[in-house]
LUMDRENPA-234135 format. One record per residue: x, y, z of N, C-alpha, C in turn. Coordinates in steps of 0.001 Angstrom, whole numbers, plus 500000, padded with zeros to 6 digits. Atoms other than C-alpha are relative to their C-alpha. Example, Ala and Ser with C-alpha at 12.3 -4.5 7.8 and 13.67 -1.06 7.14 Angstrom:
% residues 2
500890498810500000512300495500507800500900501200500000
499180498810499940513670498940507140499230501090500730
//
This chain:
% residues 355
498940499368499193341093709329533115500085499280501334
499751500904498444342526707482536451499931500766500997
500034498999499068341841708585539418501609500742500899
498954499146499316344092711085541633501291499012500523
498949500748499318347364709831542690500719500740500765
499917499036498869348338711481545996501897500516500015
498536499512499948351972713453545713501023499459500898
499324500777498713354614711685547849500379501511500661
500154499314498614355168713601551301501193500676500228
498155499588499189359317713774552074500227501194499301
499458498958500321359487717034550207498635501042499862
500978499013499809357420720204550917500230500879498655
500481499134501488356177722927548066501088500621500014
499049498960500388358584725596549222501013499104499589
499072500697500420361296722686548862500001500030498478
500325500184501824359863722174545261500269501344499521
499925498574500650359813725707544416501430500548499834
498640499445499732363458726211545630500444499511498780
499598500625501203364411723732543094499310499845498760
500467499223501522362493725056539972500598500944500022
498792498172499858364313728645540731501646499469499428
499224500899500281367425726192540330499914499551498854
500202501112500544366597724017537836500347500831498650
499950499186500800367816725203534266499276499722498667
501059500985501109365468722734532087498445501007500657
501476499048499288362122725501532009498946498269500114
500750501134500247360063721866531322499913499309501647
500223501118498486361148720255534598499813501294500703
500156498776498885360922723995536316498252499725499951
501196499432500320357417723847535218499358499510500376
500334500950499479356841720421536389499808500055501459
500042499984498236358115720936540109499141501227500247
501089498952499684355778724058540252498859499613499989
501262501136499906353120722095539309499548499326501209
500149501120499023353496719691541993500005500717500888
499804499322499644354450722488544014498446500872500312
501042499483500348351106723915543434498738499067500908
501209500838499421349085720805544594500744499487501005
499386500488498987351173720073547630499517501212501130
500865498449498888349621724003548750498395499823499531
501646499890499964345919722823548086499552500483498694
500547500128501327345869723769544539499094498996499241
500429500863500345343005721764542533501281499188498895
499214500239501032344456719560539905499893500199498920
500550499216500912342741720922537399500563501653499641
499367498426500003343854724673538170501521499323499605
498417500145499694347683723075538953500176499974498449
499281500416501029347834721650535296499409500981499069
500086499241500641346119724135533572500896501443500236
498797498604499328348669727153535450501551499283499069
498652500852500519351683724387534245500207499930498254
499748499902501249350343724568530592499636498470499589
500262501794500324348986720151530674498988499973500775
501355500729499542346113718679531073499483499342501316
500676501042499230344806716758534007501380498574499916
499781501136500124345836713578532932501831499925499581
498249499347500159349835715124531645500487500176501516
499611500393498667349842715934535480500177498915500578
500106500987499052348735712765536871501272499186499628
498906501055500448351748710734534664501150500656500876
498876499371499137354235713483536023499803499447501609
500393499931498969352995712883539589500340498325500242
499731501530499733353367708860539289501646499663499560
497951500003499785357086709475537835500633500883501024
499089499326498777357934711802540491500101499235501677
500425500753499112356547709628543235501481498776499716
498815501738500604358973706618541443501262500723500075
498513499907500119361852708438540899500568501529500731
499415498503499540361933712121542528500627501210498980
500276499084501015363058714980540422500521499301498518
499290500694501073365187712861538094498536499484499298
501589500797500674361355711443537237499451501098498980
500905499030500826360266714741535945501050500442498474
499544499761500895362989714570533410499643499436498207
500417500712500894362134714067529822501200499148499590
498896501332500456364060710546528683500575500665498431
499136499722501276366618710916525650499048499134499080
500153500755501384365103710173521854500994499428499529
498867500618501063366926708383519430499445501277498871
500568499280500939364607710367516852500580499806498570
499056500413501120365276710031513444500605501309499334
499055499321500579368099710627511903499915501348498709
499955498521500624368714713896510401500181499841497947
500046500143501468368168714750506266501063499901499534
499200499204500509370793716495505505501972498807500821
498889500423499315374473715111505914500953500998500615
499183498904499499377065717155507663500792501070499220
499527498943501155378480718647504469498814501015499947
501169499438500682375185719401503301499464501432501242
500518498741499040373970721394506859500895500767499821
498975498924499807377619723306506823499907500872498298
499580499084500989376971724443503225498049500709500186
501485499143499775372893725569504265500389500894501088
499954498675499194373967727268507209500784501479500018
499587498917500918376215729522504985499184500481499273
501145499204501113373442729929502385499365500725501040
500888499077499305371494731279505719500835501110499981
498956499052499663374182733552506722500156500746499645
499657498844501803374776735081503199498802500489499888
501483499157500008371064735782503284499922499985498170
500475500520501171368978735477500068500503501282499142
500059499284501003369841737267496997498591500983499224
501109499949500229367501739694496076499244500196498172
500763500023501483366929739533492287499757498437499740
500353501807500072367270735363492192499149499739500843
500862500365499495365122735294495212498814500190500206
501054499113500159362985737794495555499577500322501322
500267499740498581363090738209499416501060500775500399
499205499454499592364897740312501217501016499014501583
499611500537498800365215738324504210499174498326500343
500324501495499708365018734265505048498956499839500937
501347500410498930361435733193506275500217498035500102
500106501595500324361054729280507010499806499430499347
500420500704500938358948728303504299501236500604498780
499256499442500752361730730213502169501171498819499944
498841500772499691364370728083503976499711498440499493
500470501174501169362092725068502798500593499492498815
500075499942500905362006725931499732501709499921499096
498683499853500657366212726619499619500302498260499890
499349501224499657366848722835500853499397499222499015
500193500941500967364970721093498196500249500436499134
499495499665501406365883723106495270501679499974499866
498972500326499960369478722998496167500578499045500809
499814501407499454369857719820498225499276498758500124
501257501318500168367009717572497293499534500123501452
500853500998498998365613717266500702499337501130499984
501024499422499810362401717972501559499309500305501972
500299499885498369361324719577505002498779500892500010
501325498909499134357990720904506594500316501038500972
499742498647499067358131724069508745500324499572501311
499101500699498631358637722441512046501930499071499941
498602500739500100361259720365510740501169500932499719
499161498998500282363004723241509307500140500649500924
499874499479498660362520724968512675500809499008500669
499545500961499456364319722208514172501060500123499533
498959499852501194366653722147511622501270501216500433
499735499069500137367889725726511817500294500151501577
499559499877498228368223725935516101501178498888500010
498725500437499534370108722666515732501564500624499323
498476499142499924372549724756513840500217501144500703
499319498739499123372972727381516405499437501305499090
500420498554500458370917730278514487498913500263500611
501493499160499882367997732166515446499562501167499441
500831498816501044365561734802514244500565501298500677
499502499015499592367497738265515271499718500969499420
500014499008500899367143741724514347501480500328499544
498721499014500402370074743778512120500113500453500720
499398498872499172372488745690513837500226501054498680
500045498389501274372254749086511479501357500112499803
498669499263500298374923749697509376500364500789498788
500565498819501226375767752795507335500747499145498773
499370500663501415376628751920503573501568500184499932
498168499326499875380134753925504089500772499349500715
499172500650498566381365751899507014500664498777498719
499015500719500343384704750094506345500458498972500442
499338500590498742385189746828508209501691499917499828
499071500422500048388634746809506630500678501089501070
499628498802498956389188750358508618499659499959501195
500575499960498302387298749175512072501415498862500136
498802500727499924390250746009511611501405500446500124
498400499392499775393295748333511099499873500844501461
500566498949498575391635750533514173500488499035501003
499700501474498863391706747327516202501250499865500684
498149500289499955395553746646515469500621501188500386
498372499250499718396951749869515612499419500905501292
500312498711498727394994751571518790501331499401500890
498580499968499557398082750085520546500765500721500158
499031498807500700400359752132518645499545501251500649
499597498460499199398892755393519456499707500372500950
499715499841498146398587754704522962501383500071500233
498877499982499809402239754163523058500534500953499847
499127498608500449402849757443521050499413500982500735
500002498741498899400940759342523871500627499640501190
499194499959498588402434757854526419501481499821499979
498596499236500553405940758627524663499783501484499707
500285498484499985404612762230524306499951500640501371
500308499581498528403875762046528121500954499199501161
499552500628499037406342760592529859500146499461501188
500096499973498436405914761128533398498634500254500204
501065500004499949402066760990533114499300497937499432
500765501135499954399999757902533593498619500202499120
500696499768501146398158757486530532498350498749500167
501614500801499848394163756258530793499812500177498699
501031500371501582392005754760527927498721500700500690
501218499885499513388805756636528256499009499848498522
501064500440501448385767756295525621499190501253499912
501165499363500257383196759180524547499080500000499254
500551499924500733380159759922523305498947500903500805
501202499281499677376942762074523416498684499016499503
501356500453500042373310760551523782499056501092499781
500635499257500283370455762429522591498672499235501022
500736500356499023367557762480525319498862500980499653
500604498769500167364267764093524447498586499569500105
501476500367499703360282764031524414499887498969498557
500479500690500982360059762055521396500271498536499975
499234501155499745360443758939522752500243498543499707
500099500990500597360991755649522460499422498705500956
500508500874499114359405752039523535501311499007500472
498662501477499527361516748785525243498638498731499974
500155501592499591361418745075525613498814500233501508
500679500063498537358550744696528556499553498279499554
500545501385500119357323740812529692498431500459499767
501614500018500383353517740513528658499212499227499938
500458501245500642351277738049527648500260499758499072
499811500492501337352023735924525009498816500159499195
500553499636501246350350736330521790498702501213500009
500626498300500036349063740194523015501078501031499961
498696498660500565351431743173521917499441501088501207
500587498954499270351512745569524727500138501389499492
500124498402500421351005749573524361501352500742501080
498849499578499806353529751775525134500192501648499838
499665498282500149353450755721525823501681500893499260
499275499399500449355417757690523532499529501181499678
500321499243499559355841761067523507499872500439497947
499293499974501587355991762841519638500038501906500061
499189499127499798356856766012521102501610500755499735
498697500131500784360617767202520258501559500714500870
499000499628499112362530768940523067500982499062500707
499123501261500335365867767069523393500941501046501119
498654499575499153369222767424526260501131498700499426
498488500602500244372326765512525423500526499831501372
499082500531498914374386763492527856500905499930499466
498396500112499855378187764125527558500633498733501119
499319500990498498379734760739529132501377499598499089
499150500411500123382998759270529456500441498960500637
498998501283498965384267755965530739501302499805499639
498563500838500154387071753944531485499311498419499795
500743501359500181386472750592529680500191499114501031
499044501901499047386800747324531785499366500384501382
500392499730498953385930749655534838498425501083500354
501025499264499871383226751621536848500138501221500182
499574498359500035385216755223536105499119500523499216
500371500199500630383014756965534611499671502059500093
500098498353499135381859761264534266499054500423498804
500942500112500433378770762349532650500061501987500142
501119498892500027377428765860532052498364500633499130
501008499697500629373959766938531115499469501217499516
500182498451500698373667770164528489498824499642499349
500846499510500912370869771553526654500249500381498843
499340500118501484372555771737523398501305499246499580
498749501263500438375098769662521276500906501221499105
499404498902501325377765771719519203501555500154500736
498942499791499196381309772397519747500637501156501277
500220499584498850380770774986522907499169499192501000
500350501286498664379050772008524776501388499774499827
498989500579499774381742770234523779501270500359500877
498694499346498923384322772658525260500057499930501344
500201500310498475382717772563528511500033498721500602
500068501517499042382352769173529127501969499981499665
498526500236499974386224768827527889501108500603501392
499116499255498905387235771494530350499201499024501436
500517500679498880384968769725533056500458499007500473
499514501441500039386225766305532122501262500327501051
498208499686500571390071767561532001499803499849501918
499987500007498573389369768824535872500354498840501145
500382501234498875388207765467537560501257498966500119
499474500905500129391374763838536031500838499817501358
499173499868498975394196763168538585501011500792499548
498741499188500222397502765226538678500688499628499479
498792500311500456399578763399536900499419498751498800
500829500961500957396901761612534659499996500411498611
500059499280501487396799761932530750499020498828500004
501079500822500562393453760722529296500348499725498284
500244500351501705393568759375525809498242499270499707
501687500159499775390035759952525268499644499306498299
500718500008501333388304757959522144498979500480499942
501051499215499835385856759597520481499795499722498539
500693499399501055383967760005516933500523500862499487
499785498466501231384520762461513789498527501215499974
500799498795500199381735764423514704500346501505500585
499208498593500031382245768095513753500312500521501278
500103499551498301382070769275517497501249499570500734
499058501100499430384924766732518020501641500653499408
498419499597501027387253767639515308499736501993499738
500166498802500170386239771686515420501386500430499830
498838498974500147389303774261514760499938500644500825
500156499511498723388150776068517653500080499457501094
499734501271498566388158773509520246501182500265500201
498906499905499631390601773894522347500428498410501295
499858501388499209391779770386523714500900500077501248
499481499513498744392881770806527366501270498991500076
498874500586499742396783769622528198500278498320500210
499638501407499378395951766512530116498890498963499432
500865500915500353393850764955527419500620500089498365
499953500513501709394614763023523807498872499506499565
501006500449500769392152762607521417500434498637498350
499657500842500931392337759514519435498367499715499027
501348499978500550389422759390516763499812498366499164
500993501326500772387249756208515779499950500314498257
500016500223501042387118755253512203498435500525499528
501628499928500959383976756479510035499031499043499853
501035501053500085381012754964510415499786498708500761
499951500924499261382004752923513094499717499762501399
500383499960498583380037752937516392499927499087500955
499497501268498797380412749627517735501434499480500309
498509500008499237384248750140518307499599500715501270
499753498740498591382929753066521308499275499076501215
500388500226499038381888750891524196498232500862500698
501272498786499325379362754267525325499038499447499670
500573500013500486377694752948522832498408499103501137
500599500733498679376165749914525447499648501094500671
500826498979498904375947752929528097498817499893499680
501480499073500109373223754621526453498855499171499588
501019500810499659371476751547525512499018499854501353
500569500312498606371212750258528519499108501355501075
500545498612499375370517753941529856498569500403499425
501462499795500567367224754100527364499114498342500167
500957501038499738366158750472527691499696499716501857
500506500818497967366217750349532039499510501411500196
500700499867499232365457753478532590499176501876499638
500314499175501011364469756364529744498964499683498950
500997500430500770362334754198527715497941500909500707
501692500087499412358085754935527923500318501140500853
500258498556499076358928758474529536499160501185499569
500929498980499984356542761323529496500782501526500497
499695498821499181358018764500529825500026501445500060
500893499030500370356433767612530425500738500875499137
499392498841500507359247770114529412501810499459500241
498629499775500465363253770914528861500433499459501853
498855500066498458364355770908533232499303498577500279
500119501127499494362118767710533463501119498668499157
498490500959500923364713765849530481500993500226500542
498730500289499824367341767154531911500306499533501755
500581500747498610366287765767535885500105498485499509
500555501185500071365066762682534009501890498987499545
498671501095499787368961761961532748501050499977500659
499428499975499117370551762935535442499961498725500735
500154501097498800368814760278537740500409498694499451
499371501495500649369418757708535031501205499779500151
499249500507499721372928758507535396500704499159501448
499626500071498689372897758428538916499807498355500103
500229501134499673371259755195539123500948499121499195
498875500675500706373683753398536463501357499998500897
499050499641499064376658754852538639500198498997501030
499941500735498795375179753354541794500013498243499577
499867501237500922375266749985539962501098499545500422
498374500582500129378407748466540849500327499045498903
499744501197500451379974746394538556499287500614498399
500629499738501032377501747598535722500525500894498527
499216499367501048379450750114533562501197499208499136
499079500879500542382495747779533519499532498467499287
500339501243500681380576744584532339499766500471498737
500906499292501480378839747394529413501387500097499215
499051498969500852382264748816528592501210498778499855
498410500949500164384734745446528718500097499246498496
499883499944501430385462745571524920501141498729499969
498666500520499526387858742510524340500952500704499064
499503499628500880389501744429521602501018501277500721
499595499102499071390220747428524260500540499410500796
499505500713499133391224744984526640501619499953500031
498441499692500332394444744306525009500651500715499603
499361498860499549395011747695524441500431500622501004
498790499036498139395275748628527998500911499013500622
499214500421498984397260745971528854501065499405499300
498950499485500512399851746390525936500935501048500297
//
């Protein structure tokens, strides 16, 4: 190993640090921290073991940064060799991924690497090792994702006609309402309770962190309503779900509107929604979502986001602490600027409100 080669001078750590925060290559971020590191008295030993390289991986970085400044810490372009597969051949594998394996011909439910191996030489002659196939599979733009749940009943041909004709019966309430300024609003109810659930947290790599959950069962419901695109938004928090919540929050809603406002509220077929008793207040239309279809409702985001920032890993002793605990969540979402309307800007809704 060669000895130390002393960091050039014209740029200080915090300088370096500014430009890793910057920098959108994590490799060269990782680099100027490094250097960054032994410019504040860090050994070089600690610096390159904190960076993830050796000693001697530092010292090369440190003699190209010296030569060339950050442009030094960049890794140079491969040629690498050329790819197996020809361009037909990847556009008809990254459909076979897509379509996902058959499960009586394959016998998997779901595409593992060595699987994906195994598809490319039995139906395209080539042969690839697991890295290569990892390689392979990013340069077509896929990655490993979970399902988004979907019920067996759901129609995409009915979420597509939904699409096209919410237009339409915006037009036919605001030909029902003439002299009323007609809003798109969205609903839904969240279920909030002791039985809870975990989130995404950073950790160490290759340790699974723990995660308090409750398996208790006392539950409040959040009644919310936005306006897509924006940060309108009106929330109430009951202790039961059924169509007498529902009435109240409707009459509550109806209140806040303006004087001369008609809501065309979307909403779900759940019974509570479509009751015979419900009584739907003057200055509100109900336009109902297709069956089985929850990623037309925008809310849907809300309440994510409302259990992964700030409902997740909760503990909670009893019924007035759930319904405290989603209060503040709404509050804090609220104070958010900007945050509801980035959750709720559907582009599909988009050109409904501005048809």
């Amino acid at each position: 190993m060669g000895a130390a080669v002393a960091v050039r001078s014209d740029m200080e750590a915090g300088e370096l640090r500014r430009l890793a925060r910057r920098e959108r290559d994590g490799r060269v971020s990782g680099r100027l921290i490094a250097l960054a590191n032994v410019l504040d008295g860090m050994s070089r030993e600690a610096a390159a073991r904190a960076a993830g390289m050796d000693r001697q991986t530092l010292r090369d970085w440190v003699i190209r940064f010296n030569a060339d400044g950050v442009a030094g810490l960049r890794d140079h372009p491969r040629s690498g060799r050329p790819t197996r597969m020809s361009e037909g051949q990847q556009a008809a594998f990254k459909a076979v991924v897509l379509r996902g394996p058959n499960r009586e011909r394959d016998g998997v439910s779901s595409w593992r690497i060595v699987d994906l191996c195994r598809v490319a030489e039995e139906r395209f002659g080539v042969s690839y090792r697991k890295s290569g196939m990892l390689r392979l599979v990013k340069s077509l733009d896929l990655s490993w994702q979970k399902t988004r749940p979907s019920h067996p009943k759901a129609d995409p041909a009915a979420r597509e006609r939904f699409k096209k004709g919410a237009s339409t019966q915006l037009k036919e309430i605001a030909r029902a309402h003439p002299d009323a300024e007609v809003q798109l609003w969205c609903q839904d109810e969240a279920r909030v309770g002791q039985k809870g659930r975990g989130a995404r947290v950073w950790y160490e790599r290759g340790l699974r962190p723990r995660g308090t959950v409750d398996q208790r069962h006392a539950s409040a419901w959040i009644f919310g309503a936005v306006r897509p695109g924006t940060d309108q938004a009106f929330a109430l928090v009951l202790t039961e779900v059924g169509t007498a919540a529902m009435q109240v929050f409707l009459d509550r809603f109806s209140a806040t509107l303006p004087k001369r406002a008609q809501a065309a509220l979307l909403l779900d077929g759940a019974g509570w929604h479509i009751a015979g008793r419900l009584a739907v207040p003057a200055n509100i239309s109900l336009i109902f979502l297709p069956p089985y279809a929850p990623e037309l409702n925008p809310v849907e985001r809300v309440w994510l986001y409302l259990r992964e920032r700030f409902l997740s890993l909760r503990l909670f002793p009893g019924l007035d602490a759930i319904v405290h605990g989603c209060c503040d969540a709404w509050n804090q979402l609220t104070a958010e600027t900007g945050r509801i309307a980035s959750l709720t800007n559907y582009p599909y809704l988009r050109s409904v409100r501005t048809s």
